[in-house]
SERO-541834 format. One line per 2 residues: number of its first residue (from 1); for each residue x, y, z of C-alpha. Coordinates in steps of 0.001 Angstrom, whole numbers. Each point is the difference from the previous one (the first is absolute). Layout:
BEGIN
NUM> X,Y,Z; ...
This chain:
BEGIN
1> 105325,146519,-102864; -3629,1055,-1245
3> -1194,3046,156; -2984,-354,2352
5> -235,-2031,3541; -2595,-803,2328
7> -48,188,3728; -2524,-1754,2137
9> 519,364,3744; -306,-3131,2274
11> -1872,-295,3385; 3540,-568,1608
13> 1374,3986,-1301; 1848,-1517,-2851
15> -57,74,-3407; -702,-1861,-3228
17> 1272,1106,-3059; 146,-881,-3335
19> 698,988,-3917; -3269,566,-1921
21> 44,-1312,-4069; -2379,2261,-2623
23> -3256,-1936,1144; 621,1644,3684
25> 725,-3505,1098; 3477,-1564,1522
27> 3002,-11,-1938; 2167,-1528,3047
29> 156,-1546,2807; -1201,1565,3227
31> 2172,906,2602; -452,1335,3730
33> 1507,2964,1268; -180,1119,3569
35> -1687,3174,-566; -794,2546,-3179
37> 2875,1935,395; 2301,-2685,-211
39> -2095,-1355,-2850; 119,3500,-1563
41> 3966,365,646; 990,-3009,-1598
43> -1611,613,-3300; 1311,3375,-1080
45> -705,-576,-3629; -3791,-384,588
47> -1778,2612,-1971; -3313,-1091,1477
49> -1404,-1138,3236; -3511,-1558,-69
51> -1265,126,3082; -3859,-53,2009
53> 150,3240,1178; 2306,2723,311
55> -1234,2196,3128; 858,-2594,2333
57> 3295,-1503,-1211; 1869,2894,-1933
59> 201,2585,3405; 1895,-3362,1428
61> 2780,-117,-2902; -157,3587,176
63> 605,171,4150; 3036,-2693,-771
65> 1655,2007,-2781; -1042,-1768,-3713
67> -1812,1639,-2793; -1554,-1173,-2431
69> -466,779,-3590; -3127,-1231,-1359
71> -2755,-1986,1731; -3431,-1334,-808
73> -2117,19,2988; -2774,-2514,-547
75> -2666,1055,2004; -34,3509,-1451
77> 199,-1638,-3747; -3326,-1914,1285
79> -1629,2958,828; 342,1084,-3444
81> -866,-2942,-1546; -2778,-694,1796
83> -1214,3581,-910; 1074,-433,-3846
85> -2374,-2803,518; -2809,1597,1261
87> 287,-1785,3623; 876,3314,1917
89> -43,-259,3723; 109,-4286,33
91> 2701,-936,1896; 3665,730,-941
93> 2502,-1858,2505; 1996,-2298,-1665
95> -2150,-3151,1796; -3389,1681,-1443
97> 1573,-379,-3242; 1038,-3494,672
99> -3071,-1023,1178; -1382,1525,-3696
101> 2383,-2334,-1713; -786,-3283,1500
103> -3776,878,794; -77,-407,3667
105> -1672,2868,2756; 1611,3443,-934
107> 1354,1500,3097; -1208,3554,1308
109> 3293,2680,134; 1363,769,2977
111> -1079,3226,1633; 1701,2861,-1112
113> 2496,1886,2336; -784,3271,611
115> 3791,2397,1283; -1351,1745,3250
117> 2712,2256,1392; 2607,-1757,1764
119> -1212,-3528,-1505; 3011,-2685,-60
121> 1574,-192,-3756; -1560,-2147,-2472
123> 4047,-1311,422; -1171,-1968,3320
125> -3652,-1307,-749; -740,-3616,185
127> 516,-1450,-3332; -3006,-1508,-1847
129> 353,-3563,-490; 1953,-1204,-2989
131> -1339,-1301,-3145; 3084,-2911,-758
133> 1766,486,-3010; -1619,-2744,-2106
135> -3730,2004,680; 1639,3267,-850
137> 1959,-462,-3002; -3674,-1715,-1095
139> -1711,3445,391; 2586,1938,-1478
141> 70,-2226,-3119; -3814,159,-323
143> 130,3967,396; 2237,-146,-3216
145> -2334,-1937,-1870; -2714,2166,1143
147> 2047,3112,-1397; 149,-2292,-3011
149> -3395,-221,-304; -1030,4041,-72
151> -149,1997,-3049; 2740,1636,392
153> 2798,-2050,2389; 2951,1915,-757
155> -1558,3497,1122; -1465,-1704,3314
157> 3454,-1744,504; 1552,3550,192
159> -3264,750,2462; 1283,-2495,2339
161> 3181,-11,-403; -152,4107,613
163> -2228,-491,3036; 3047,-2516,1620
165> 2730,2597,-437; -2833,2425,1789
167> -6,-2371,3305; 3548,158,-407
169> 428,3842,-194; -2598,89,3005
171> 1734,-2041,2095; 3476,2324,-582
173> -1535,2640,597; -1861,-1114,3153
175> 3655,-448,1482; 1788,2523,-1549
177> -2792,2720,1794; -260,3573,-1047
179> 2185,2351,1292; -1751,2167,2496
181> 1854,2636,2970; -1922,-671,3129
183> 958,3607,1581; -1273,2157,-3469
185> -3335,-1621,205; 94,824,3791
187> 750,3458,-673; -2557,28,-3264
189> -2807,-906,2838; 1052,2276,2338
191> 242,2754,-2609; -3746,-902,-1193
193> -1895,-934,2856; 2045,1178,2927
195> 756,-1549,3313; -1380,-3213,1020
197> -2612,-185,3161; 266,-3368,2648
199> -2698,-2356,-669; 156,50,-3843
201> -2532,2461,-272; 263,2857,-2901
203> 3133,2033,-440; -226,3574,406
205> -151,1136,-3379; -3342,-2038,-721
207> -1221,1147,3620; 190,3413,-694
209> -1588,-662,-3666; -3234,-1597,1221
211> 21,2853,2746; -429,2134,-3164
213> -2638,-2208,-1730; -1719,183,3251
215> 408,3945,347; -1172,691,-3637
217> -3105,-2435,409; -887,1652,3676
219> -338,-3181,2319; 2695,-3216,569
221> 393,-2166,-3785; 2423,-2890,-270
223> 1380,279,-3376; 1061,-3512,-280
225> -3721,-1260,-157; -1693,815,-3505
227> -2843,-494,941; -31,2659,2989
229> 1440,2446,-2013; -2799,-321,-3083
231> -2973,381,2682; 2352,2996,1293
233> 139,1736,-3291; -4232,-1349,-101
235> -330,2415,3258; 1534,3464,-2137
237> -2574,-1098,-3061; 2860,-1754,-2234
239> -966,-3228,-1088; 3363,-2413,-1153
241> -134,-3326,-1004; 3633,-792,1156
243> 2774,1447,1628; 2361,-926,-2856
245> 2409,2809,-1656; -1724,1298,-2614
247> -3663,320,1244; 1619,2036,2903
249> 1895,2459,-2072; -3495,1016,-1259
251> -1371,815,3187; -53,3612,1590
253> 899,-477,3435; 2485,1049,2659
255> 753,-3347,858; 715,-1068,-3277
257> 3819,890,289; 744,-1675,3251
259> -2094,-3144,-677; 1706,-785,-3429
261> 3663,468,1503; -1538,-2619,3047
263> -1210,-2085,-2556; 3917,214,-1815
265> 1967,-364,3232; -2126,-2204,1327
267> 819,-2890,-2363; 3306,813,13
269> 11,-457,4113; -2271,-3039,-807
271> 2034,-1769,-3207; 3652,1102,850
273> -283,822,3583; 3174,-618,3354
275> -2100,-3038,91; 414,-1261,-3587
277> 3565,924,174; 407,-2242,2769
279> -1627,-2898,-1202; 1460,-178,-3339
281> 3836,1846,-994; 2497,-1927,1977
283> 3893,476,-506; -545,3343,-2360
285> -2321,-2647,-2079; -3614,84,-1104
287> -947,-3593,-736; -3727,-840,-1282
289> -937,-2732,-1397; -109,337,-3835
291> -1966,-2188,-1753; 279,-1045,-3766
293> -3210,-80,-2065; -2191,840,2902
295> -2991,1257,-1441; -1925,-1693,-2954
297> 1718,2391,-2189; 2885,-1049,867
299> 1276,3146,1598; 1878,-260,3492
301> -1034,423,3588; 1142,281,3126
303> -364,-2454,3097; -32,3168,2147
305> 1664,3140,475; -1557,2259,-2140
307> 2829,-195,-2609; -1763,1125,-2563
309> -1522,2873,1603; 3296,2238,1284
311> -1098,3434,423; 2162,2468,-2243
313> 563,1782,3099; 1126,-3537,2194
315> 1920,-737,-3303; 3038,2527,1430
317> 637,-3248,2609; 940,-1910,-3424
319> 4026,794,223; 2191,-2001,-1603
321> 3317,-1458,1948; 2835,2678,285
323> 1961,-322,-3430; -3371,-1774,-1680
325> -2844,1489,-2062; -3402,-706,-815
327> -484,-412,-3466; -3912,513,-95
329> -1662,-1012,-3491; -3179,827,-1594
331> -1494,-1755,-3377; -1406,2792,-1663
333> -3832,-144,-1244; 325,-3465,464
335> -3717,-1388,-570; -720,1864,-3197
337> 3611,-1335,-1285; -801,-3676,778
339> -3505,416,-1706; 1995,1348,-2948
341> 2017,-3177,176; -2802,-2472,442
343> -3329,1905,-2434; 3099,-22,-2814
345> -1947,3213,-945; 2485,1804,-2873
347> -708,3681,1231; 352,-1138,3914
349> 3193,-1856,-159; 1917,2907,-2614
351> -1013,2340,3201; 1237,-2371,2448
353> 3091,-505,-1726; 910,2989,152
355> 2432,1913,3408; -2508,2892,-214
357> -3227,641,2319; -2683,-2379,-1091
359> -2958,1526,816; 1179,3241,-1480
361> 493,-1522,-3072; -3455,-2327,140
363> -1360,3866,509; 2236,1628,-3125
365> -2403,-3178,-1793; -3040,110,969
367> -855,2628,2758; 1196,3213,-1773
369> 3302,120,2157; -1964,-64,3373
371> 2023,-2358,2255; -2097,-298,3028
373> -3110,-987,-2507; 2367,-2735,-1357
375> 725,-1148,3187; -3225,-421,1487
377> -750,-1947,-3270; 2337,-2184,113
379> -132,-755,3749; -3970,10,-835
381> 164,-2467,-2279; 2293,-2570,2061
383> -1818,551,3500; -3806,-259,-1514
385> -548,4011,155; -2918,-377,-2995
387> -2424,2250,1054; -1082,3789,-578
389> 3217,1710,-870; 1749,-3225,-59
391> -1898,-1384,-2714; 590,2988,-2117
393> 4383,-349,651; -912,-3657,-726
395> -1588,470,-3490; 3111,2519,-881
397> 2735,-2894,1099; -2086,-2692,-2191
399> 250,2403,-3440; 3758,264,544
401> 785,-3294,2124; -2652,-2403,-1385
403> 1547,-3353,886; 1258,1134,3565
405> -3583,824,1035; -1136,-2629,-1510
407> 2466,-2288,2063; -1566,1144,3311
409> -3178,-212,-1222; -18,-3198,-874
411> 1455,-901,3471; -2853,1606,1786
413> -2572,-1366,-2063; 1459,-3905,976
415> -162,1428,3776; -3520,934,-348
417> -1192,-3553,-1657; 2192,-1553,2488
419> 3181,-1578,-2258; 3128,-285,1242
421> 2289,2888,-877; 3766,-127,-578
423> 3399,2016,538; 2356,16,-3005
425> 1919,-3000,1448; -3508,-2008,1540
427> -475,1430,3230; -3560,-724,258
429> -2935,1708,1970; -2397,-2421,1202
431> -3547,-242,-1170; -2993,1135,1405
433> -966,-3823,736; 2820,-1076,1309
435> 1896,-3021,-593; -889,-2093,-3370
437> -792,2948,-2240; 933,-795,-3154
439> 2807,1691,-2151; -1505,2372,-2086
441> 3650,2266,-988; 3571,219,323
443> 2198,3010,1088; -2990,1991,429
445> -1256,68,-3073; -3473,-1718,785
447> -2241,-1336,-2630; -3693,109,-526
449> -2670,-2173,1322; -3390,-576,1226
451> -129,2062,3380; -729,3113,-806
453> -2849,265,2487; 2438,105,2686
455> 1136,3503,-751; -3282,1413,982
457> 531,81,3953; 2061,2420,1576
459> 2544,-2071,1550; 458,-1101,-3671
461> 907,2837,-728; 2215,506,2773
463> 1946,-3126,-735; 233,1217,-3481
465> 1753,2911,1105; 2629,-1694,2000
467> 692,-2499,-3048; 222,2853,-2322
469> 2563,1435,2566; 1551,-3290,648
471> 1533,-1013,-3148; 2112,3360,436
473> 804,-118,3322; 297,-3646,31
475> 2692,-6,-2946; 1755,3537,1143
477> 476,-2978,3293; 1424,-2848,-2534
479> 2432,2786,-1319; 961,1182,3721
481> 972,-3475,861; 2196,-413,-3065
483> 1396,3593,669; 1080,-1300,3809
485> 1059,-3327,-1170; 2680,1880,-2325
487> 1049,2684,2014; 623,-2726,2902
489> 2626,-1763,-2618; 1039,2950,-488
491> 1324,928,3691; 764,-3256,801
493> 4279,702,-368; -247,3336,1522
495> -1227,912,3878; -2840,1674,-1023
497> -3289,-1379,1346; -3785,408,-1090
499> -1942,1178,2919; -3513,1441,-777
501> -2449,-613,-2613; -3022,1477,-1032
503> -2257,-653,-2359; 2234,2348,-3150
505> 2584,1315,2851; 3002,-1838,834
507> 2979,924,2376; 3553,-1494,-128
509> 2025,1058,3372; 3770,-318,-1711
511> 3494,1738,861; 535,3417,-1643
513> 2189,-1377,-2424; -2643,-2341,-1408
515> -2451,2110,-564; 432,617,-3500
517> 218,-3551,-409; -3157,-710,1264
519> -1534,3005,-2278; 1040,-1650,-2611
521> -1298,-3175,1057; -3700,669,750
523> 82,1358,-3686; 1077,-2997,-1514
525> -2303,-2273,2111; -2732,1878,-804
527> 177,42,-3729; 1355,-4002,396
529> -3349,-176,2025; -1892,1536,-3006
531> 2079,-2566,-2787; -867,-2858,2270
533> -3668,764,860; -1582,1575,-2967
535> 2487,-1198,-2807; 1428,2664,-2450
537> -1550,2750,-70; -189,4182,72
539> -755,290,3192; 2679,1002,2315
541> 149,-4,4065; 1632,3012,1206
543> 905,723,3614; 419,3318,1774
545> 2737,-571,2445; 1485,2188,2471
547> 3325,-747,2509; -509,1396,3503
549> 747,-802,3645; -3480,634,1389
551> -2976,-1426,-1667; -1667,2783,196
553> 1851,1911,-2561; -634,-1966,-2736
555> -3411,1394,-549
């Protein structure tokens, strides 16, 4: 039986499927199954299902029991073609890229679906209309020639390839929820903010807080409007520009205390409220919508929730299931590791590779052993921190890490002139001008041309600092997918189950007994990840893991 399959759903709710040959074309006859699940079932040996789009088909086989093990979802795959192409934000259904192939009106997407609390499941949404299998397997085969025809096909192969297993980890972890004890949070809120007043108006705690901003200032202040509160502190002769954090803590004034523990509990009454509670953990489950490769970066995103905002303090709700633990995973120093991997700078990638501090030993190089000057270089240098100070850390990294600052460099300077700019794999920012830009570098490592006048406008500039943070962050998100595509091969035989991701945090919820398994496993995806992504090098991917019942102890 080969190796890879496509399934094109038919107006009716069945099925088509078929055996793909090496030109992504049929290698068999097509047969008709009643539904994907059956089609799925039938075919354990299928290492690969192709498929239009995994959000609204995988929750199904998922709801009726069947797992897959590899996918290629080609909708998402057209994104990043399209992208890789310079055509960012065209249309990316699988008709919009049919209509590209045989030259007829491109359709517009569909709207986008937005999770509002209580929202039905993506699980019971009409179904967009089917492309029939003879017009998909025609798009997928033209996506392969298109990877054929980029400078590099086998690295943006692994791109989309890596992105499918992310819609697949998604979608698991959209069902398998986080674990989350309604009656701690309860008594977490009570704790903070006290009782609860009829009518939804402000629990005591933040009542008797703006009683105290009110007090301090001498006449009624509502601290939950910025704007009163700067013309209040105008009144006492303090002039603020915000209300944020840091400008208060440099103000002199009674009601400085009370407003910034408003301003904390506030958001937590706001974010994480009874009300949030009630609209989104059901069955001792918190279940947002995660969504793979949400951002241009290709970092994830919620559909709502807040998921990736959890209070530390809300975080003592996360308990695992009695006789289960949270095994709660952190990639240490991640970005300066994967521009190690991808600048191939000697000095970077010997520090990398080592299971020591990193920025205490860029600082043993080249900042006289102090570590927070290292740090801010480093982070300076990926995030576009080039002025003042900055420029001075910057100038110390470039004697010691030439080509690594050079590698960013380079990728702001194509931002600024308006090139597309590259992750390691081909994950491609879009240009200034939109779609038709010509190529003008691979893997963000842009080459020179003619427009050079562009970089004299500020939002030059400030595109040039994204790019130049982009081909980090952008490639530390290739290696995260790879990192989550092993690790879920890796817990497929036992009962352990992914259930958050972050960014360069993951959390397994597992059985006791597994837990060292899983340790073990996140350690071995992650360098795999590394291998796969970046090819052999120094550079190594450690995590710092910790095995707890309550998320909150694992920071």
């Amino acid at each position: 039986m080969a190796d890879r399959w496509l399934l094109a759903e038919a107006e009716d709710g069945g099925v088509d499927v078929a055996p793909l040959g090496p030109d992504g074309l049929p290698a068999g006859p097509v047969r008709r199954e009643p539904d994907a699940a059956a089609a799925v079932r039938a075919r354990p040996a299928v290492s690969r299902w192709i498929w239009r789009s995994t959000s609204p088909l995988y929750p199904r086989l998922l709801a009726a029991g069947v797992r897959v093990e590899r996918c290629y979802d080609i909708e998402d795959a057209e994104t990043l073609l399209l992208g890789h192409e310079g055509r960012s934000g065209a249309p990316r259904s699988a008709a919009a890229a049919l209509a590209r192939l045989r030259g007829t009106a491109v359709p517009p997407d569909p709207p986008q679906r937005s999770a509002e609390p209580g929202a039905q499941s993506p699980l019971f949404e009409p179904r967009s209309v089917p492309l029939p299998f003879s017009d998909l397997a025609a798009v997928y085969a033209e996506q392969q020639r298109r990877h054929d025809r980029s400078a590099h096909p086998d690295r943006l192969r692994l791109l989309t390839a890596s992105e499918s297993a992310g819609t697949l980890v998604a979608a698991e972890m959209n069902r398998a929820g986080l674990p989350w004890r309604a009656d701690v949070h309860r008594e977490l809120l009570h704790d903070l903010l006290g009782e609860r007043y009829a009518g939804g108006g402000e629990p005591r705690r933040l009542a008797e807080l703006a009683d105290e901003v009110s007090a301090a200032f001498g006449h009624r202040v509502r601290p939950d409007l910025p704007a009163e509160v700067t013309r209040a502190f105008a009144r006492t002769g303090i002039k603020i520009r915000s209300t944020r954090r840091w400008e208060l803590e440099s103000v002199d004034h009674p009601a400085v205390k009370p407003l910034i523990e408003y301003k904390r509990l506030y958001r937590i009454w706001v974010a994480h409220g009874w009300s949030w509670l009630a609209d989104w953990v059901r069955d001792g489950r918190f279940r947002p919508e995660f969504l793979a490769g949400g951002t241009v970066t290709g970092r994830w995103v919620t559909n709502g929730g807040g998921a990736l905002q959890i209070p530390k303090v809300i975080r003592r709700a996360v308990v695992a299931d009695p006789g289960w633990r949270l095994v709660v995973a952190d990639a240490d120093q991640m970005e300066p590791r994967v521009l190690a991997a991808i600048s191939r700078d000697p000095g970077l990638m010997e520090v990398a590779g080592r299971p020591t501090d990193l920025y205490q030993s860029v600082s043993d190089r080249a900042f006289s052993g102090d570590r927070d000057q290292a740090k801010i270089a480093v982070l300076g240098s990926i995030y576009g921190q080039t002025s003042g100070d900055g420029l001075k850390n910057l100038a110390a990294l470039r004697r010691r890490f030439p080509r690594a600052v050079a590698y960013v460099d380079d990728a702001a300077r194509a931002g600024e002139e308006g090139r597309l700019v590259r992750t390691w794999l081909g994950r491609t920012c879009p240009p200034v001008t939109g779609p038709g830009e010509d190529d003008a570098g691979e893997a963000g490592l842009p080459q020179d041309d003619d427009r050079a006048d562009r970089s004299s406008t500020p939002d030059a500039r400030t595109r040039g600092r994204f790019t130049r943070n982009f081909v980090v962050q952008g490639s530390a998100a290739d290696w995260a997918l790879l990192m989550l595509a092993a690790l879920r091969q890796s817990c497929a035989g036992l009962a352990a189950e992914l259930v958050f991701f972050q960014h360069d945090e993951v959390i397994v919820h597992c059985p006791a007994e597994e837990a060292d398994t899983v340790v073990a496993a996140i350690r071995e995806a992650a360098d795999l990840a590394g291998r796969l992504t970046f090819g052999e090098t120094p550079v190594r991917f450690p995590f710092t893991t910790a095995v707890v019942e309550s998320y909150a102890d694992a920071k």
